[in-house]
N, C-alpha and C positions, 0 to 999 in steps of 0.2 A: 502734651507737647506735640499737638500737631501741626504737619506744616499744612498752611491755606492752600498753596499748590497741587497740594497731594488732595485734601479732605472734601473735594466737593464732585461728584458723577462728573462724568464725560457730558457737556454742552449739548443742549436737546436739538438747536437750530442747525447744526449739519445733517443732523440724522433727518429731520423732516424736511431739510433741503432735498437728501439724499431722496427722501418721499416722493416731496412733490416731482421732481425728473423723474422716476422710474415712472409712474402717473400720467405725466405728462408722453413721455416713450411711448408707455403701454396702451393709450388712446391713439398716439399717433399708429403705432404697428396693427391695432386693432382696426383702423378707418383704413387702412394701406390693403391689412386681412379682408377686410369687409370688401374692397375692390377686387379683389383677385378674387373671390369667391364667387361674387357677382360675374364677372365676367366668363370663371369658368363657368359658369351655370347658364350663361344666354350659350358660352358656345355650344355646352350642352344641351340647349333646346335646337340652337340650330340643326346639328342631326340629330333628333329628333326631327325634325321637318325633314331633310334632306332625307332620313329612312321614309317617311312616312309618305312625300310625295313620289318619292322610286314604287313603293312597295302600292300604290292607290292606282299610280299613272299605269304600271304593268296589270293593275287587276280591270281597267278600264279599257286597255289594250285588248285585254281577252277575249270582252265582253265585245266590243268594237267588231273584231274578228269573227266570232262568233255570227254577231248579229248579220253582218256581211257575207258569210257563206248561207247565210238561213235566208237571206233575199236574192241570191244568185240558186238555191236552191227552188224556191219557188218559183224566180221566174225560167229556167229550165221545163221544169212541171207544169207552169202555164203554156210555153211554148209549144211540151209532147203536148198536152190537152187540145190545141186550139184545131177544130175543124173548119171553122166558117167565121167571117170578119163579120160585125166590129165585135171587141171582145166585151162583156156583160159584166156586170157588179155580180154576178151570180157565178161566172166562173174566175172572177179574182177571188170574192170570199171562199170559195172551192178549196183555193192553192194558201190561201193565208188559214187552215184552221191548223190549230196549234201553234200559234206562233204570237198569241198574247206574252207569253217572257219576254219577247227579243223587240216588239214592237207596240206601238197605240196605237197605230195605222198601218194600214197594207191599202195601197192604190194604183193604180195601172194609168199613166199619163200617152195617151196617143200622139204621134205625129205631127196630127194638127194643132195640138195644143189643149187639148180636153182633157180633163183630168176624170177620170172613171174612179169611183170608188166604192168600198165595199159594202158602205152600208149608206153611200150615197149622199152624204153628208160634206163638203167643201165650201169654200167658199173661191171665186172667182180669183179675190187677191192674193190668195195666194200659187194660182199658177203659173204666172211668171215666175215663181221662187224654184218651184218644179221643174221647171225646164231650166231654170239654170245652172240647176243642179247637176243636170245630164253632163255639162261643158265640164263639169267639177274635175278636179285631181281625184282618183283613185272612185268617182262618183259619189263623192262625200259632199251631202250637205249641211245648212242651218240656216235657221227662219226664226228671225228675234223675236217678232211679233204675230204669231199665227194670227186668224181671225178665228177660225175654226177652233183649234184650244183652248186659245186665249192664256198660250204658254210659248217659250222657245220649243222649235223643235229641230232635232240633229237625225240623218237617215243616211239611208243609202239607196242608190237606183241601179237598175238591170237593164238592161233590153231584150225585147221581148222578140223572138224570131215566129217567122209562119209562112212556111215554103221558101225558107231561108234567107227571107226578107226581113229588117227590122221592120214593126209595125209599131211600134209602141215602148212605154220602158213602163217595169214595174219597181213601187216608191213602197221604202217600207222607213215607218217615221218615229223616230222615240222622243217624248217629254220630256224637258227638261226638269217639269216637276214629280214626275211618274216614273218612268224607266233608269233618268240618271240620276236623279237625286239618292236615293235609296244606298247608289253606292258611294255618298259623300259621308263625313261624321263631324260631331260640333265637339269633338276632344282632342285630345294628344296627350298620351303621357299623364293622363289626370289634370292636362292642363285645357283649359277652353281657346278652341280655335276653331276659324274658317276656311275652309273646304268651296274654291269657284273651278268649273270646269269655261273656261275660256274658248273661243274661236281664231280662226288666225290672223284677225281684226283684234283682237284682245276685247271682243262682248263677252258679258254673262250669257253661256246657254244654258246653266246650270248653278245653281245656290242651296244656299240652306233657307236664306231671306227670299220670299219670293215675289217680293216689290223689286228685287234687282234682276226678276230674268228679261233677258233682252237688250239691259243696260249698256254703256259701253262700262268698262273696267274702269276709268278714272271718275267715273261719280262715286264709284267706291271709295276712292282714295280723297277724301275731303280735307278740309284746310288748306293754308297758305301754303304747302309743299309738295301740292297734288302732282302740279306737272313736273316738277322733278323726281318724285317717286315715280311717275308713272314712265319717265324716261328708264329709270332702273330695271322696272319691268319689261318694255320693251328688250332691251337688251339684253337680261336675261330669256327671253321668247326666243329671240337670234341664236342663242348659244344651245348645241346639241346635246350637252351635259346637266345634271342636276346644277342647277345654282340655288344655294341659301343664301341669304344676307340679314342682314339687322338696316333697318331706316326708321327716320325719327320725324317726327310731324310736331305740333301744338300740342299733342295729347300725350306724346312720349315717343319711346325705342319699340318698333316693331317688325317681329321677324318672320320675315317669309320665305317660301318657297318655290320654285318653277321649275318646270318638267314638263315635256312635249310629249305626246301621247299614241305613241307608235308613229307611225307616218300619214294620220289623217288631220292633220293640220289645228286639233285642236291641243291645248295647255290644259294641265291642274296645276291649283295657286293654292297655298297653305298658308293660311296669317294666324298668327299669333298675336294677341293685342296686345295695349300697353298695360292695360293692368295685370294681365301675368308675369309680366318683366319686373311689374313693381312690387307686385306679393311678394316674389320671390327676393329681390334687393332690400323690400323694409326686414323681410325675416333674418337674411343674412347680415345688415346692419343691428339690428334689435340683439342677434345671440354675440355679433364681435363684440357690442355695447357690453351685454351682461358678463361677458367673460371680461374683458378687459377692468369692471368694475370690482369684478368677484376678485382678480391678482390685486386689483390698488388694496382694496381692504384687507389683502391678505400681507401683502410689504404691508400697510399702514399696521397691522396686528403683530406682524413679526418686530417692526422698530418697536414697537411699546411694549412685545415683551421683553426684547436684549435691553432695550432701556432702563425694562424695572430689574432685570437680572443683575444688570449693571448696576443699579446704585444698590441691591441687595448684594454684592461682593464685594463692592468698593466698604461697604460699614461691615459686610462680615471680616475683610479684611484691615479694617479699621481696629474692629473689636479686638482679632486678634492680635497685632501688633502689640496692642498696647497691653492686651494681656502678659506677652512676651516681655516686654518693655517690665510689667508690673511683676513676674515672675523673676526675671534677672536682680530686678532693685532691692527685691529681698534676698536676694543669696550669694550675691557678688559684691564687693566695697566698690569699683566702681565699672559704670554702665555709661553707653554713650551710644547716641544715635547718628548714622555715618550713611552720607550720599554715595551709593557705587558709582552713579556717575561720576559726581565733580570730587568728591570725596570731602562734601562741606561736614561740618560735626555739632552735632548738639549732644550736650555733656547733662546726662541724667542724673548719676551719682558720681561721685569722685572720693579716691579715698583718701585720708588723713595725710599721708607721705607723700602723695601728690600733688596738696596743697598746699606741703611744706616745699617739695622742690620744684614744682614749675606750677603753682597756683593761677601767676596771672596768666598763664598761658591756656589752661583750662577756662578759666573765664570769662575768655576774649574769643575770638572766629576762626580756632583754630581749627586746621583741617587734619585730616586722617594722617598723612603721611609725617607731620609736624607731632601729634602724640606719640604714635610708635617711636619717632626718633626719640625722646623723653625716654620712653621707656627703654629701647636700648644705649642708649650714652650713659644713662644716670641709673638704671635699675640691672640690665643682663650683666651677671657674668661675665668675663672676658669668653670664656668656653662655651659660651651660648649665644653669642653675639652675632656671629657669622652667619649662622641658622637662621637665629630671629629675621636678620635683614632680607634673608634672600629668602623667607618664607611669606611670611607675614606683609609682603609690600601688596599696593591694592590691587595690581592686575592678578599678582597671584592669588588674591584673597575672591575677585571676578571669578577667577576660571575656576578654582572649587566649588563655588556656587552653580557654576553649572551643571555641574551633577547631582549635587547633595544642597538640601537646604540647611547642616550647622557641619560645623567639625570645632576641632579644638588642636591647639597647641599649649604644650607646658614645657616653664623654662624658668633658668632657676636665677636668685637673684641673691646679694649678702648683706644682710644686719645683723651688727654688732656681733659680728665674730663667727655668727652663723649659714649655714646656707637653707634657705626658703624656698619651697617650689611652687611657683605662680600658673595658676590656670588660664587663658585665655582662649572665651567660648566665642563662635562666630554664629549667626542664627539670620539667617532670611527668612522672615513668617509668610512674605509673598512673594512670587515669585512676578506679579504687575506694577508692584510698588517697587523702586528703586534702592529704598531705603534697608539698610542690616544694621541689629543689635548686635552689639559685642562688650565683653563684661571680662572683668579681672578678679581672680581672688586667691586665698590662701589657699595651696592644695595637699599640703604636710600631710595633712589628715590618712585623706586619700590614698599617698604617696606611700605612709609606711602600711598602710591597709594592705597595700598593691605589693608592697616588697614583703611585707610576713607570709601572703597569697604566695607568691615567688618561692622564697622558703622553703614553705609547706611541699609545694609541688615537688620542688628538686629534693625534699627528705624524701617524699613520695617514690619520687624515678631512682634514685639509691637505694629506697628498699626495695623498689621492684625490681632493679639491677640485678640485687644483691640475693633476691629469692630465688632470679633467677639462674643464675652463676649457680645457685644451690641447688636447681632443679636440673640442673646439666649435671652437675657433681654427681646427684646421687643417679642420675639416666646412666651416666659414666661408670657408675660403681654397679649401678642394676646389669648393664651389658658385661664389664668384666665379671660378674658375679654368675651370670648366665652360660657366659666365654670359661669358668674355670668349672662350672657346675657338667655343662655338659661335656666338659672333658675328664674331673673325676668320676663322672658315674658311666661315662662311657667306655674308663681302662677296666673296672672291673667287670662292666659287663659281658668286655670283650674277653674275660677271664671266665664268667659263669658260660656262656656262648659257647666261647672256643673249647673248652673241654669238655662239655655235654655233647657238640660233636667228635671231638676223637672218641669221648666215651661210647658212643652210638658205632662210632669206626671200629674200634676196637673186642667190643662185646662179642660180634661174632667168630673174633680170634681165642674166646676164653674156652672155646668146647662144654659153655654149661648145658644142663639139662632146657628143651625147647622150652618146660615151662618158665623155667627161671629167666631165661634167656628175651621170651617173651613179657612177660611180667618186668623185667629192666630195663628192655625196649619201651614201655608204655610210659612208664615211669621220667626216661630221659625223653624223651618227647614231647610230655609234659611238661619239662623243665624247661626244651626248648621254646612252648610255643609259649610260653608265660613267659618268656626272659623278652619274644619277640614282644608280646603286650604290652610290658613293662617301658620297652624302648619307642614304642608309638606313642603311648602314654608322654613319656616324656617328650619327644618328637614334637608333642603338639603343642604344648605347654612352652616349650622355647623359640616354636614357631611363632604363637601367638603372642609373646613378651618381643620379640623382633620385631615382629608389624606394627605392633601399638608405640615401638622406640620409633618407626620409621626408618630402621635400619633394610626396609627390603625392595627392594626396586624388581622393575623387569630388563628381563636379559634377551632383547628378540635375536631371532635369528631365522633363517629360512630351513622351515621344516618339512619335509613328507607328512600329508595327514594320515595313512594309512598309520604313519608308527603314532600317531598322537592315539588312534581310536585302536591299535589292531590289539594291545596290550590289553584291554578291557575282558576279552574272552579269556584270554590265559591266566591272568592272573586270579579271576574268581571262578574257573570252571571245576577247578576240583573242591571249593565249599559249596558250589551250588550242587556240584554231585553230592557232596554226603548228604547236605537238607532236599534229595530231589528235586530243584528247585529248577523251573526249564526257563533256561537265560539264552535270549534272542535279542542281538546284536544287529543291526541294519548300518546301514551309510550310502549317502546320495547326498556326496561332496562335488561340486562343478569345477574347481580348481585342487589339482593337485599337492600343490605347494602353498604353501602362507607363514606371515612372517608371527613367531610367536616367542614367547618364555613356556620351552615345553615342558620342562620342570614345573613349570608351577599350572598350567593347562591339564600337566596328567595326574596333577596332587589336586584338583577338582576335581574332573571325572571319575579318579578313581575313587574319593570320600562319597559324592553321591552315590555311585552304584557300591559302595559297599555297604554303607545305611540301608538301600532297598535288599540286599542281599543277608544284611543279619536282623533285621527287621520283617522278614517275609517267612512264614510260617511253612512249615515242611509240604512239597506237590505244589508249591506257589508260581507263580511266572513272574520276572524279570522280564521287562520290555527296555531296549537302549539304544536309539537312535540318533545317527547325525545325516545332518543336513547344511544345507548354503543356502543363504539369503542373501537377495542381493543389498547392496547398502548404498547413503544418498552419495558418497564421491564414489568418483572413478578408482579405480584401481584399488575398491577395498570388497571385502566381503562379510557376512555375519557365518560366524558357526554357533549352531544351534542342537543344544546335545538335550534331548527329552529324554528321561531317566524313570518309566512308571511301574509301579509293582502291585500288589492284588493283596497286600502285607497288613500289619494291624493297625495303619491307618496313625492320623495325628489326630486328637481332639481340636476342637475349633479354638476353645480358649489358650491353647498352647502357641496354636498358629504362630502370633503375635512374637513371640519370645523365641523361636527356632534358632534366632541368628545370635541371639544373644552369649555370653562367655559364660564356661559350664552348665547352662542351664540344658537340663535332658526331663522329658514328660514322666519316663519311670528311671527309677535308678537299676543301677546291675543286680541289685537284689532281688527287686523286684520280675524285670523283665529278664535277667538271667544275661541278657548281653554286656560288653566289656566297654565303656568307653568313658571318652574323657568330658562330653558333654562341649571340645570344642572343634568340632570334624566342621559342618555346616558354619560356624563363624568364621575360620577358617577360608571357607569356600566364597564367603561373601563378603571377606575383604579382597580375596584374590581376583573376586570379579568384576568388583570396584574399582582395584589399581590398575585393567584390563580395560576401564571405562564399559564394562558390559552391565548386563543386568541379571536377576534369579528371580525365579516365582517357581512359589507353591501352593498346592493344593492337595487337598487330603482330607476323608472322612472318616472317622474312625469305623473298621471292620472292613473297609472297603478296598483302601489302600492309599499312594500317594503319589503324585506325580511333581516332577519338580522340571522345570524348564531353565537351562541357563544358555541366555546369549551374548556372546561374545564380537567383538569387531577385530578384525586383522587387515594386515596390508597382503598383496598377493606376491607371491612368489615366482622369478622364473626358472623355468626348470633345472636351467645350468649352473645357477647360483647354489643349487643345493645338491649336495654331494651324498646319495643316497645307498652307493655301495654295489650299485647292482651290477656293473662293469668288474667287480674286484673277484676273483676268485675264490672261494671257501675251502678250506679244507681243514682239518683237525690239529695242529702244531703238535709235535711228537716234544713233550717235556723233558725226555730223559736226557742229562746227563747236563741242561743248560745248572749255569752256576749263577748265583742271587746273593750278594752280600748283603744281611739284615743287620739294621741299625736301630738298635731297642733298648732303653734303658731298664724298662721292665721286665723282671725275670721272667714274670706269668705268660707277661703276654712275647715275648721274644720264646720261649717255650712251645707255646702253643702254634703261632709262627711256623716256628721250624719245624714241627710235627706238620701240618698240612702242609709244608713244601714237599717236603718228604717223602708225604703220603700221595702227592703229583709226581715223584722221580726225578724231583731237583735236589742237586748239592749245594745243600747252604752254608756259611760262613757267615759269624753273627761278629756286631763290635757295638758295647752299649754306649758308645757316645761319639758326637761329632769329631772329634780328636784325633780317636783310637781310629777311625773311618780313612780319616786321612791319609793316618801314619798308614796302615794299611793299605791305601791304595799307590801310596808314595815308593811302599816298598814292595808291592808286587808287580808282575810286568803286566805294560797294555794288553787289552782283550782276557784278564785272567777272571771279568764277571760279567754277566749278557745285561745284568739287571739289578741298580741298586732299591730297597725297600727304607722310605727313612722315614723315623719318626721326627716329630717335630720339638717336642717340650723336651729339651735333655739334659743333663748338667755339662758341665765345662763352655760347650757350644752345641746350638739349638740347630735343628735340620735345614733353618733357612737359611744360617751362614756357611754351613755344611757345604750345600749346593752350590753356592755362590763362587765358593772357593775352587770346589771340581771344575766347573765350568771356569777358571782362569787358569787352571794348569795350561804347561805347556805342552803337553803331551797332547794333541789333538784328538787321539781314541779314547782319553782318558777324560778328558773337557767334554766329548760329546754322549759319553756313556745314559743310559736311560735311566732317570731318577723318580721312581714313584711314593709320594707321601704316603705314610702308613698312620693313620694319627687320629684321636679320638676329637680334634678341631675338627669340626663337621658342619662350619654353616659357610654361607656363600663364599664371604670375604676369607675365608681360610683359604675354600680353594681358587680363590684369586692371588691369594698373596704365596699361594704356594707355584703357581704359574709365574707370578713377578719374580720369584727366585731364582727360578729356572728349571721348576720340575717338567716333567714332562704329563702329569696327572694327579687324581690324587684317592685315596682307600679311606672310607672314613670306619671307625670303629664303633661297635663289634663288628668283625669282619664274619661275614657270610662265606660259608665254603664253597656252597654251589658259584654263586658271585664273583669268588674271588677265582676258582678256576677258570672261568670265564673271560675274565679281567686277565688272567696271563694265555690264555689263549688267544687273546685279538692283541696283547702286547709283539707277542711274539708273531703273529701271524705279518 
């Protein structure tokens, strides 16, 4: 089904139209090229002459000069010489030796007209020339026709004094084929020329040719044009300045030169002939020729390759059409071939139902816009009709072809009770042919492929929903489980804790013997330092189950670095004292202040340097260093804490797994230290959520160094409230009163024994309730300071709070409320702030700690 329009190449005879002109142009521009090149090239020889007669006439000038001071020179020298008249051939050759450069002749011309010479040699006719000479401009002669030569000769003349009288003139004479010619040349430029020394008669006194000396200048000048050229010449003679010109004769274009030669009245003339002019114009005709020839052949090579290109795209795209064409006819019921421009239609397949209801419309000249109507009046859907129309029309069917060469639409149609979903594919296989296939067919198929496909996916997203919902459940049931874990193990430990230390308080009130006394000292010691193990132990364990939930954020705020690093010495100096261990501490911080989460900054620092401290072998050195680096924004900074010890080193294959969760190189069995194997993982998610970084290095026996850097924002000074304004002093305990709110017997015992044992009076109520009623029924100011716990029965400490701070009692609303409560991670003591406490205690409660803690309450 091809159309004849479309199936044959694009027409040869415009392309070798288009030929012949570009050809035709390209001779013309090349014979146009060929003139301007020509003529810049004479102008180009013109100076070329115009140099070359300046730079000849100045070098003749010189010589002129010269030769004239060297005639006025000897006759001076004849003059002192002369004793007695008449003057001698023997005292002229006298005053002329050395003066062959400047002359052919030296001769002394008398008064009366005799011409004396030096080797005596003259002829009579020429001494009228001699004495004419004497009348001359500047004593400048020339003699066309010596006899004597039998050459032109050019001179100069002196007068000769003797007792102050002239007697005589001395004649000193140069060749024009001897003296002057020698400085003429028959080139230019590599080009052949003529060099005439002219008189101011315009004769030759001087050539290359020496049939022309004497001549007049226009027998030079032969042919029909002599006397017009020779007017040119003249004319130029007249003019003071170099003149060049170009003049043309029978023989061709020729260019000359003239220049006057100092002020002795003779010319140099520079010719250039015509066959230099024409070498030069065949060469530069001959290369526009070949280049002009070499582009036709090359447009003539270019049309006949687009030409063969062309009709190899027109059949590739031929092929392919039909390919297309042949591909559709097998896979779609019906196929038709459709003009984008006019939207004429040739009908390739058609299917059954279509020839049932508008057959003869198929098989007649129908256009594009008349089938789709068919197909939406008598096949769409009412629900698909609107679409079809305003999709499928041909401008819209145009403008998706201009991005994409197919698309498709599908839409649904009803038989017999059913609904059917019909594909319809659009395909332009060219994008220079005008001409798109487009095909219909069943797409059911397809359709429930695509909706099972569907299905599938969304049972998909439901199960991942629904695993996911599950994986929040049990994250939800791990945190609560974590949330109730460390608050069961934290009431009894605040139970083994707190009475190990009253038992410590108390021991030396029992009056035992020192040994026993010492020996239960050691013993509760031991209790306590394992009970603190125990609680790091766990500590980290519920740290590390928070970070991996995502439950832990940073909390910045503007710190003093001094408090971020000054903790480091105190807190390890008395283990480094029992292992001898000498721990050196540095800092060379450039900013005072910077913004941090110093909780979790000094749960870094402090896990590194307590690894290098129980990891470092007894006389060992602890090295611990900070520092500021500057960082790429403004207003930030790096803190960089290097941590190195002299200790037992990591193995290299360990390296690797340092950060890893409980993994440790030896176990506490082995290496006799205590830990959980997650200190260092820890440390390197905390440096992560800080966006900083950690490295290590370590050789086993050697030791270890660990580098961690961290980024901060800077702090200013007034933002950060560091105490140093505030007064210190020791708050005297006795006699403040503390109402404790504990449902636990143990630990509200234990409690009220370290108040006790501080010189406070306390008053205990184990539930939010009884708190109340209590505070309801005592008067204001009767406690400095309530202690609550949180988990209690009846009501829990945070509704507790809530409630005081709504009394109306304002002394009694504003009273101080510190949590006491074995809730011990962030969000407790946030949400014990949102209540209204004023701080919070977590449990086991530390005694040293806790004194402390009521000494800055109260301070």
């Amino acid at each position: 089904m091809e159309d004849k329009k479309n199936n044959r190449p694009m027409d040869m005879n415009p392309k070798f139209l288009l030929a012949t002109s570009v050809a035709v142009g390209v001779f013309i521009a090349a014979a146009f090229f060929a003139y301007i090149v020509r003529e810049a090239h004479v102008r180009q020889i013109e100076m070329y002459v115009a140099w070359e007669v300046k730079q000849k006439s100045e070098l003749l000038n010189h010589h002129l000069d010269a030769s004239r001071v060297k005639v006025q020179l000897m006759a001076s020298e004849l003059s002192r010489r002369l004793k007695s008249l008449p003057v001698t051939p023997a005292a002229v050759k006298e005053v002329a030796e050395n003066s062959e450069d400047f002359f052919d002749y030296v001769d002394f011309l008398r008064l009366d007209g005799v011409l004396v010479s030096e080797d005596n040699q003259f002829d009579l006719y020429d001494e009228p020339l001699y004495r004419e000479a004497i009348s001359r401009k500047n004593n400048v002669f020339s003699i066309l026709k010596s006899k004597r030569s039998l050459q032109a000769l050019a001179g100069f003349v002196q007068p000769v004094t003797f007792k102050d009288s002239v007697v005589g003139y001395l004649v000193g004479s140069m060749g024009g084929r001897t003296k002057l010619r020698h400085l003429l040349d028959s080139s230019l430029s590599n080009r052949r020329a003529y060099e005439y020394i002219l008189d101011s008669k315009l004769n030759v006194v001087s050539s290359l040719d020496e049939a022309e000396y004497g001549l007049p200048f226009r027998s030079v000048l032969t042919g029909n044009f002599a006397d017009r050229n020779m007017d040119l010449f003249r004319k130029a003679a007249l003019d003071d300045s170099i003149v060049e010109f170009t003049y043309g004769d029978e023989n061709g274009a020729h260019v000359a030169g003239v220049y006057a030669i100092g002020d002795y009245g003779f010319y140099l003339v520079v010719l250039v002939p015509p066959e230099e002019i024409s070498k030069v114009s065949i060469q530069v005709v001959v290369g526009a020729l070949l280049i002009a020839l070499i582009i036709v052949l090359i447009v003539f090579l270019v049309i006949y390759l687009m030409n063969r290109a062309s009709r190899m795209i027109h059949t590739e795209n031929r092929d392919h059409f039909q390919s297309v064409v042949g591909a559709l006819a097998e896979s779609y019921a019906s196929v038709f071939e459709v003009n984008l421009d006019t939207g004429e239609n040739q009908c390739i397949r058609i299917a059954p139902i279509l020839v049932q209801k508008a057959g003869a419309l198929f098989s007649g000249d129908a256009k594009y816009n008349q089938i789709m109507a068919v197909y939406a009046n008598r096949m769409v859907i009412p629900e698909d009709k609107a679409l079809f129309d305003q999709v499928l029309t041909l401008e819209k069917v145009k403008e998706a072809f201009a991005n994409r060469s197919q698309f498709d639409f599908v839409f649904r149609t009803q038989g017999n009770g059913t609904t059917h979903y019909i594909q319809a594919l659009f395909v332009r296989p060219s994008k220079i042919r005008p001409e798109f296939v487009m095909g219909f067919k069943n797409f059911d198929e397809t359709m429930e492929l695509e909706r099972s496909k569907q299905k599938k996916q969304l049972e998909q997203r439901i199960a991942l929903e629904t695993a996911l919902e599950k994986a929040r459940s049990a994250d939800k049931a791990k945190s609560k489980f974590l949330f109730n874990m460390s608050h069961d193990i934290r009431t009894p430990m605040n139970a083994v804790l707190g009475y190990d230390t009253l038992a410590l308080q108390y021991l030396w009130e029992l009056g035992l013997p020192p040994e026993q006394t010492e020996k239960l000292s050691r013993c509760l010691n031991n209790i306590q330092m394992s009970g603190k193990q125990l609680m790091g132990l766990i500590n980290s364990v519920l740290n590390m189950a928070r970070i991996e939930s995502g439950e832990v954020f940073l909390e910045e705020s503007p710190t003093v670095v001094a408090e971020l690093t000054g903790e480091v010495a105190v807190t390890f100096e008395e283990t480094a004292r029992e292992k001898n261990i000498m721990l050196l501490v540095s800092r060379n911080m450039g900013h005072k202040y910077i913004f941090c989460d110093k909780v979790k900054v000094q749960q870094v620092i402090l896990n590194v340097v307590s690894n290098a401290v129980k990891y470092t072998e007894n006389a060992g050195t602890v090295r611990v260093n900070f520092r500021e680096m500057p960082h790429e924004k403004e207003g930030w900074c790096y803190m960089v804490t290097t941590v190195e010890d002299n200790g037992v080193g990591i193995s290299e294959s360990f390296l690797p797994h340092i950060f890893e969760d409980f993994e440790r190189e030896r176990s506490a069995t082995i290496s006799g230290v205590v830990g959980s194997g997650l200190g260092l993982s820890i440390v390197k998610k905390y440096v992560d959520l800080m966006g900083g970084s950690i490295e290590v290095n370590s050789k086993v026996g050697e030791g270890t160094k660990v580098v961690v850097k961290t980024p901060h924002r800077v702090a200013e000074s007034d933002s950060v409230g560091d105490g140093k304004n505030s007064p210190k002093y020791i708050a005297n305990l006795q006699g403040k009163r503390i109402l404790l709110v504990e449902d636990n017997k143990l630990n509200r015992e234990i409690a009220e024994e370290m108040l006790k044992s501080f010189g406070v009076h306390v008053e205990c109520s184990e539930d939010g309730m009884e708190c109340l009623e209590r505070l309801e029924r005592e008067p204001s100011g009767s406690y400095d300071l309530i202690l609550m716990d949180v988990q209690m029965p009846r009501m829990d400490g945070y509704e507790t709070t809530r409630r005081i701070r709504q009394m109306s009692d304002p002394l009694k609303a504003c009273i101080k409320i510190y949590a006491m409560t074995a809730n011990a991670f962030a969000e407790d003591v946030q949400e014990s702030v949102n209540a209204g406490m004023d701080g919070h205690i977590s449990k086991p409660v530390d005694f040293t700690k806790f004194y402390n803690l009521l000494q800055k309450v109260f301070n």
